[in-house]
KOLGU-4560 file (N, C-alpha, C; in nm, 3 decimals, padded with zeros to 5 digits):
<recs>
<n_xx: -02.083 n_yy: 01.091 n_zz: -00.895 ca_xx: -02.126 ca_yy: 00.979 ca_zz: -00.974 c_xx: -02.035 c_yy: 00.857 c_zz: -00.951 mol: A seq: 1 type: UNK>
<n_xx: -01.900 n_yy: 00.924 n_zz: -00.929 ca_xx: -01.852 ca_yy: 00.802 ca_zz: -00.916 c_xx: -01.821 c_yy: 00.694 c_zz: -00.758 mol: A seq: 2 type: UNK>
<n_xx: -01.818 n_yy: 00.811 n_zz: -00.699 ca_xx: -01.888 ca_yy: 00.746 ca_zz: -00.533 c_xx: -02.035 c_yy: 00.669 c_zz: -00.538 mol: A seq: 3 type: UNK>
<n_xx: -02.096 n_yy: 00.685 n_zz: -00.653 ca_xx: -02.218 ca_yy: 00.615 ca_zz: -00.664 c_xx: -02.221 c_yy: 00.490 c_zz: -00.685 mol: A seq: 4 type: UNK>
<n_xx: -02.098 n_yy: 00.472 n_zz: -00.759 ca_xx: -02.050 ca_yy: 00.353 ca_zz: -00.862 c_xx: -02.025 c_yy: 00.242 c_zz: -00.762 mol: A seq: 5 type: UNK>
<n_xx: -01.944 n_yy: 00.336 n_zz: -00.696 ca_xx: -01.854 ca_yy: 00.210 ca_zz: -00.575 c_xx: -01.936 c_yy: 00.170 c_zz: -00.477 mol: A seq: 6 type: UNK>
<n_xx: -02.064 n_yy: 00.248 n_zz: -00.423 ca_xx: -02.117 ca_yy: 00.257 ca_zz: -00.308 c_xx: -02.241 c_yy: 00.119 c_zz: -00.398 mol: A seq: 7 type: UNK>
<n_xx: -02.224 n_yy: 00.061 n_zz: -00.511 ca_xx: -02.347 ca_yy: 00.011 ca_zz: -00.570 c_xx: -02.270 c_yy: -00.132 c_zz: -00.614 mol: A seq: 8 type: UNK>
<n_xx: -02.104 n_yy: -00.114 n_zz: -00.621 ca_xx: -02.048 ca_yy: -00.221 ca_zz: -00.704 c_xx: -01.936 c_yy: -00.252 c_zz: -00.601 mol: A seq: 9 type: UNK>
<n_xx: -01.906 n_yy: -00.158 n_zz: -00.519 ca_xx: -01.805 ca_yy: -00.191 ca_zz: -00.447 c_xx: -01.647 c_yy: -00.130 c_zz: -00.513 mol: A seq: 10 type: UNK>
<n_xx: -01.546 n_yy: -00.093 n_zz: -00.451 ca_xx: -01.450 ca_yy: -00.084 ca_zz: -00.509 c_xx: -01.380 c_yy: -00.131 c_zz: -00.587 mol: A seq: 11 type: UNK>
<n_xx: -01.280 n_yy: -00.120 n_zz: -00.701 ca_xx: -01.205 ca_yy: -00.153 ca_zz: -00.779 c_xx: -01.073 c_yy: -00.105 c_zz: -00.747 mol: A seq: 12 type: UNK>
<n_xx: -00.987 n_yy: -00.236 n_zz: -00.671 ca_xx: -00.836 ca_yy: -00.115 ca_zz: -00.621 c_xx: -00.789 c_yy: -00.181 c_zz: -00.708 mol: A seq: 13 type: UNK>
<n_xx: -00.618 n_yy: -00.110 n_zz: -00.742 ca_xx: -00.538 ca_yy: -00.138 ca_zz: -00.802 c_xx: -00.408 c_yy: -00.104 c_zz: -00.700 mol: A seq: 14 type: UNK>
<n_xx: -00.326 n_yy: -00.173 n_zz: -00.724 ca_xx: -00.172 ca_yy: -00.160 ca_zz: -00.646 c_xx: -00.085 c_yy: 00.013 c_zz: -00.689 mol: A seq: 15 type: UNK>
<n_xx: -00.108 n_yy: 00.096 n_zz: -00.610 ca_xx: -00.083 ca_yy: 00.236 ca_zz: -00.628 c_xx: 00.101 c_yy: 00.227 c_zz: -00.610 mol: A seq: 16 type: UNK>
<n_xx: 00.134 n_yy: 00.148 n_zz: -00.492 ca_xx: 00.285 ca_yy: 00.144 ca_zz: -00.447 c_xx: 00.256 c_yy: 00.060 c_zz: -00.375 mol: A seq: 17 type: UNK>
<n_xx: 00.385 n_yy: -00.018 n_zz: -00.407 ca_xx: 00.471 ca_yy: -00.166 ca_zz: -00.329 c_xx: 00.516 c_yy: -00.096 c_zz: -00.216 mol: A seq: 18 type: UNK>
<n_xx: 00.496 n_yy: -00.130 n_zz: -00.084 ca_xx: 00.609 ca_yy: -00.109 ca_zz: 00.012 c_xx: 00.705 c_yy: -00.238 c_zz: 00.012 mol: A seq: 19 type: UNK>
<n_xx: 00.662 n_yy: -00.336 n_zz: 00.088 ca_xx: 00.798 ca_yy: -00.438 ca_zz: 00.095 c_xx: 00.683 c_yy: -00.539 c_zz: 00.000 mol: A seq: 20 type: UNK>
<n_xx: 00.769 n_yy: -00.666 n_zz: -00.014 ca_xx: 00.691 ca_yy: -00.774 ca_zz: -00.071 c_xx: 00.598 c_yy: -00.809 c_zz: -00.074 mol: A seq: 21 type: UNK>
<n_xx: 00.550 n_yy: -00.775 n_zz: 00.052 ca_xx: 00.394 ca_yy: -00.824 ca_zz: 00.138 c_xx: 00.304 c_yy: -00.723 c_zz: 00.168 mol: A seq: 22 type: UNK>
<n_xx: 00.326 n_yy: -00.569 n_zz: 00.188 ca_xx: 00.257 ca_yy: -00.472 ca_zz: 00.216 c_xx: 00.236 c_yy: -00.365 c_zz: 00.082 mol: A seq: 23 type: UNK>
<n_xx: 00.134 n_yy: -00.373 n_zz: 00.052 ca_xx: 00.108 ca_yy: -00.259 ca_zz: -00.099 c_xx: 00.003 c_yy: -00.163 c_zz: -00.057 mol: A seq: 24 type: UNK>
<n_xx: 00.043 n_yy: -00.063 n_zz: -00.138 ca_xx: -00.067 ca_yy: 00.053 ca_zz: -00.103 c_xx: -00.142 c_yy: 00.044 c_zz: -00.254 mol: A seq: 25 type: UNK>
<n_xx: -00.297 n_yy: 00.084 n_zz: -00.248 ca_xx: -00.404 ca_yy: 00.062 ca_zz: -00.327 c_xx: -00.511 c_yy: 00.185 c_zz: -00.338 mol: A seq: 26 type: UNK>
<n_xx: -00.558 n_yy: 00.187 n_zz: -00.489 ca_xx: -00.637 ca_yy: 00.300 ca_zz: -00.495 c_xx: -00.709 c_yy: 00.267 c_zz: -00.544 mol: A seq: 27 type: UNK>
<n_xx: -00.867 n_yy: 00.308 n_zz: -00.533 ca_xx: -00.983 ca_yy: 00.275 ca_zz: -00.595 c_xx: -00.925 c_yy: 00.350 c_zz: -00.686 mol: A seq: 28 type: UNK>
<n_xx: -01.009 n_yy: 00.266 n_zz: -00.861 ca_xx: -00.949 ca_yy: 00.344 ca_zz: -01.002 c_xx: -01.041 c_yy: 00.422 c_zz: -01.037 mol: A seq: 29 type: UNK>
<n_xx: -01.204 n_yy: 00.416 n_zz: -00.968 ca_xx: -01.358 ca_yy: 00.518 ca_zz: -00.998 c_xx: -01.350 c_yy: 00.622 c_zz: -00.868 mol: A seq: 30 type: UNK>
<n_xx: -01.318 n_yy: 00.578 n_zz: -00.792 ca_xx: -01.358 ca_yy: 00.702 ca_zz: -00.630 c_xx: -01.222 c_yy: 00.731 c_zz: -00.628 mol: A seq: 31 type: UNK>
<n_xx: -01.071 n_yy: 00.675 n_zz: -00.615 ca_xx: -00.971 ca_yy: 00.747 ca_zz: -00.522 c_xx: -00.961 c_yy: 00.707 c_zz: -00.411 mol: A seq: 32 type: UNK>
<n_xx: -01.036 n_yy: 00.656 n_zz: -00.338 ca_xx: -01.040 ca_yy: 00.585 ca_zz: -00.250 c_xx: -00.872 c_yy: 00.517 c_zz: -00.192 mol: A seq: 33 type: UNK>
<n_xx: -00.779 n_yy: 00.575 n_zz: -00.083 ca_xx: -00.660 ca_yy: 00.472 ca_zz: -00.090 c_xx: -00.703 c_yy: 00.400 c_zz: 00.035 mol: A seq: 34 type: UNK>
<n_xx: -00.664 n_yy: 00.309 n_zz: 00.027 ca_xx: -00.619 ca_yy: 00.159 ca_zz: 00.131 c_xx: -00.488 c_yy: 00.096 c_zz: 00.139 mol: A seq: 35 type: UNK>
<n_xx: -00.389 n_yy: 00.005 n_zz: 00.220 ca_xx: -00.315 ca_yy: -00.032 ca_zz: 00.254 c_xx: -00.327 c_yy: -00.162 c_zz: 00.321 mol: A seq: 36 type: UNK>
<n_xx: -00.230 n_yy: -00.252 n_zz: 00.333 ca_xx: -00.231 ca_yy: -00.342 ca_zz: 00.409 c_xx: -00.180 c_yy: -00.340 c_zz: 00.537 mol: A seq: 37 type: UNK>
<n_xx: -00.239 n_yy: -00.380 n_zz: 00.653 ca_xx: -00.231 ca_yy: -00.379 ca_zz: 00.786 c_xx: -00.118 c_yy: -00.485 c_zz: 00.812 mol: A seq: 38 type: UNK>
<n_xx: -00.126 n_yy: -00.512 n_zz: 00.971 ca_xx: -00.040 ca_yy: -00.590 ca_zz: 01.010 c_xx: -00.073 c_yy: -00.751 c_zz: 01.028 mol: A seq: 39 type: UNK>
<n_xx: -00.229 n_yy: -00.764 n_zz: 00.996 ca_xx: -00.300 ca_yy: -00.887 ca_zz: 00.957 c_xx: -00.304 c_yy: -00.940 c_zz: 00.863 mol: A seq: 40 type: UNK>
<n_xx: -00.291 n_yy: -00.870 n_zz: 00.747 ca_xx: -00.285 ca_yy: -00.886 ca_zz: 00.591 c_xx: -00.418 c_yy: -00.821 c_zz: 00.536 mol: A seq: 41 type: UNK>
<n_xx: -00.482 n_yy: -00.748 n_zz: 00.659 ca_xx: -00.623 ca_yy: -00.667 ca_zz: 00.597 c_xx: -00.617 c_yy: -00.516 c_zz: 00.543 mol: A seq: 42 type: UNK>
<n_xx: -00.686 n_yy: -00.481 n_zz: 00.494 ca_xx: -00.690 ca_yy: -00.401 ca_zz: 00.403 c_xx: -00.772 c_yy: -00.265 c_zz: 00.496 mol: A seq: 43 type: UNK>
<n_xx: -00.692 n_yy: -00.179 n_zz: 00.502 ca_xx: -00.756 ca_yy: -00.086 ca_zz: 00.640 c_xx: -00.703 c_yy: 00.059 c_zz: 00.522 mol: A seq: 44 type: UNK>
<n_xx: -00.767 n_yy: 00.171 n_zz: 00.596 ca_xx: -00.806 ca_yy: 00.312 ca_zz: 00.518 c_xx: -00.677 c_yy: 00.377 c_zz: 00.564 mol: A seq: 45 type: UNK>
<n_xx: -00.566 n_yy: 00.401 n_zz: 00.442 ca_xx: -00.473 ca_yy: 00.482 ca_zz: 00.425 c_xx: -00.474 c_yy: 00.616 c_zz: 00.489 mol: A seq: 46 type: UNK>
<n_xx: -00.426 n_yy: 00.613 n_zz: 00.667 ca_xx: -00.451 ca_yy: 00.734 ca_zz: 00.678 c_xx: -00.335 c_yy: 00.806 c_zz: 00.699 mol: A seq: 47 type: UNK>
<n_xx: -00.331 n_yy: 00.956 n_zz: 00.750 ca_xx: -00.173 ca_yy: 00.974 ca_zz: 00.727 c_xx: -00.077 c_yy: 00.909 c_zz: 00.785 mol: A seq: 48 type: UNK>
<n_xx: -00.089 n_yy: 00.863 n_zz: 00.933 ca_xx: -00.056 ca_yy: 00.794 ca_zz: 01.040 c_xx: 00.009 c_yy: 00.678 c_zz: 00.946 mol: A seq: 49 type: UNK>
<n_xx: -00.058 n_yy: 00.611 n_zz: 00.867 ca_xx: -00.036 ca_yy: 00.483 ca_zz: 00.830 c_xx: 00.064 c_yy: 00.534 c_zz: 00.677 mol: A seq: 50 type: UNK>
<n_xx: 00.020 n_yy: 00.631 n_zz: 00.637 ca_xx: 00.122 ca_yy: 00.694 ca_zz: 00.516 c_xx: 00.279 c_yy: 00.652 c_zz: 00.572 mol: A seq: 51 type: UNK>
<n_xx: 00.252 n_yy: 00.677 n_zz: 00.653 ca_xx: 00.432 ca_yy: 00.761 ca_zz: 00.771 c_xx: 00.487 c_yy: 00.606 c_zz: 00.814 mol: A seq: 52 type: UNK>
<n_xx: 00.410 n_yy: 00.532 n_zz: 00.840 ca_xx: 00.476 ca_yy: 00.385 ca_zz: 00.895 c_xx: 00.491 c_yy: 00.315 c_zz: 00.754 mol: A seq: 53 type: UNK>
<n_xx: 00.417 n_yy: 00.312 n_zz: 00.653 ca_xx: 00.469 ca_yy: 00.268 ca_zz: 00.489 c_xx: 00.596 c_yy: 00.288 c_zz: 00.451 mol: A seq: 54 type: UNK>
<n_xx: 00.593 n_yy: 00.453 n_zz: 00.513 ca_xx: 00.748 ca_yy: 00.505 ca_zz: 00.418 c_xx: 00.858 c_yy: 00.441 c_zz: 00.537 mol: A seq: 55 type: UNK>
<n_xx: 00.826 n_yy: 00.467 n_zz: 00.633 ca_xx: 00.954 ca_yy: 00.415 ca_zz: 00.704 c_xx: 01.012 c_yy: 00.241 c_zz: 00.650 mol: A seq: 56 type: UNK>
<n_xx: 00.830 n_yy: 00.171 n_zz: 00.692 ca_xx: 00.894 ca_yy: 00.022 ca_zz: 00.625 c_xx: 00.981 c_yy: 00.034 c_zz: 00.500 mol: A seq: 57 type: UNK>
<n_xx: 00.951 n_yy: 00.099 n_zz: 00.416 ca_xx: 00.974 ca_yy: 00.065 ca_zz: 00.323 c_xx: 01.141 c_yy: 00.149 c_zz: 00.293 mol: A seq: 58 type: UNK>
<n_xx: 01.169 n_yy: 00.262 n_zz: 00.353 ca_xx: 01.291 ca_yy: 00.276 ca_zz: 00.401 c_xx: 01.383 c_yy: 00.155 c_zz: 00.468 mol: A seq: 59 type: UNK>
<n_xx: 01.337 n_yy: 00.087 n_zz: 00.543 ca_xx: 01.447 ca_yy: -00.007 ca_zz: 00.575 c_xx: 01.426 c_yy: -00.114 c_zz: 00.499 mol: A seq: 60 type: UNK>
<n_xx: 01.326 n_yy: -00.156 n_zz: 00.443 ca_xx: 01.293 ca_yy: -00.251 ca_zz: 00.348 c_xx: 01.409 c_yy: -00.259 c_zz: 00.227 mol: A seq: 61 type: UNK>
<n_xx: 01.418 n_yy: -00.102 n_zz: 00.186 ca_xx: 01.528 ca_yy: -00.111 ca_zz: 00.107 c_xx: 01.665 c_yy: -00.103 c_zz: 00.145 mol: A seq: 62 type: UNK>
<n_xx: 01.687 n_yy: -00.041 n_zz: 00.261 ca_xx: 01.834 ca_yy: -00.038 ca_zz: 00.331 c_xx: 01.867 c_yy: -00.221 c_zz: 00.332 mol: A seq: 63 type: UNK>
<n_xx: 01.800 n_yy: -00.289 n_zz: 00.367 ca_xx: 01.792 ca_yy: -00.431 ca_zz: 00.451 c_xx: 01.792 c_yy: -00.506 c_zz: 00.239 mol: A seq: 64 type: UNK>
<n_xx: 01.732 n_yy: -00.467 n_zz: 00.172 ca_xx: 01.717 ca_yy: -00.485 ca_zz: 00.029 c_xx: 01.850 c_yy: -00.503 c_zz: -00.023 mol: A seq: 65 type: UNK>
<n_xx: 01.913 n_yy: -00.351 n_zz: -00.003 ca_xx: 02.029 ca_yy: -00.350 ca_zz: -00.097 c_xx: 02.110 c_yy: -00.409 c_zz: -00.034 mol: A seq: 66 type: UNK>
<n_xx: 02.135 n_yy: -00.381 n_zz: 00.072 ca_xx: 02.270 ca_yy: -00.444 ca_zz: 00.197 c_xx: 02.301 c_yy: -00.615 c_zz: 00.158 mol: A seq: 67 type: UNK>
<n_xx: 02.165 n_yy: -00.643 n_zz: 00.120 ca_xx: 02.211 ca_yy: -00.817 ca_zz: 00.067 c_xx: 02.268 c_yy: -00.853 c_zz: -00.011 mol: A seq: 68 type: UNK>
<n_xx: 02.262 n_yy: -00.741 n_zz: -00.122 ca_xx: 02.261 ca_yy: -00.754 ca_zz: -00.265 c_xx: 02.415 c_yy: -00.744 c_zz: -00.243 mol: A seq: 69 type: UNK>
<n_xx: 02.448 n_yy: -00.678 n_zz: -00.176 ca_xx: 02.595 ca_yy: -00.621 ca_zz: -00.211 c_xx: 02.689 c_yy: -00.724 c_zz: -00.119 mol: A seq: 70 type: UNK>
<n_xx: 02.609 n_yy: -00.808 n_zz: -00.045 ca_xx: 02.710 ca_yy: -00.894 ca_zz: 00.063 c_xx: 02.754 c_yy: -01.025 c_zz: -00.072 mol: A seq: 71 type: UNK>
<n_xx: 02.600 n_yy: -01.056 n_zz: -00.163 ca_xx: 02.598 ca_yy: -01.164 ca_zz: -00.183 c_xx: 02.719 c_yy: -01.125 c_zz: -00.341 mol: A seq: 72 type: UNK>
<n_xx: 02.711 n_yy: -00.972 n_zz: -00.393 ca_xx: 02.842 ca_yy: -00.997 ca_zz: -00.518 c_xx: 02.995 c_yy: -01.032 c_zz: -00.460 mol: A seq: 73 type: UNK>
</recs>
């Protein structure tokens, strides 16, 4: 029913996880549905492949994050 919903209204994402500032991962809130942002700023289908390059960004995202924080006290 609820693949019915989306397939009639279209998805409803919501921001599931931040990777860096600019790249968020997204879940339909009726289907489950996840998506992500690409390297265009488009919105392409969360697959595992793309799971695995999120976590890494977002591994150095925060290495490169904190490292500032601590130059600039």
């Amino acid at each position: 029913m609820k693949k019915l919903f989306c397939s009639l209204f279209g998805h409803h994402y919501s921001v599931s996880k931040k990777v860096t500032s600019h790249i968020k991962e997204y879940s339909c809130v009726h289907c489950g549905k996840q998506v992500t942002t690409d390297a265009s700023g488009n919105l392409s289908l969360l697959t595992p492949e793309m799971k695995e390059i999120n976590e890494t960004l977002e591994n150095i995202y925060q290495k490169r994050h904190g490292q500032g924080s601590h130059q600039l006290a």
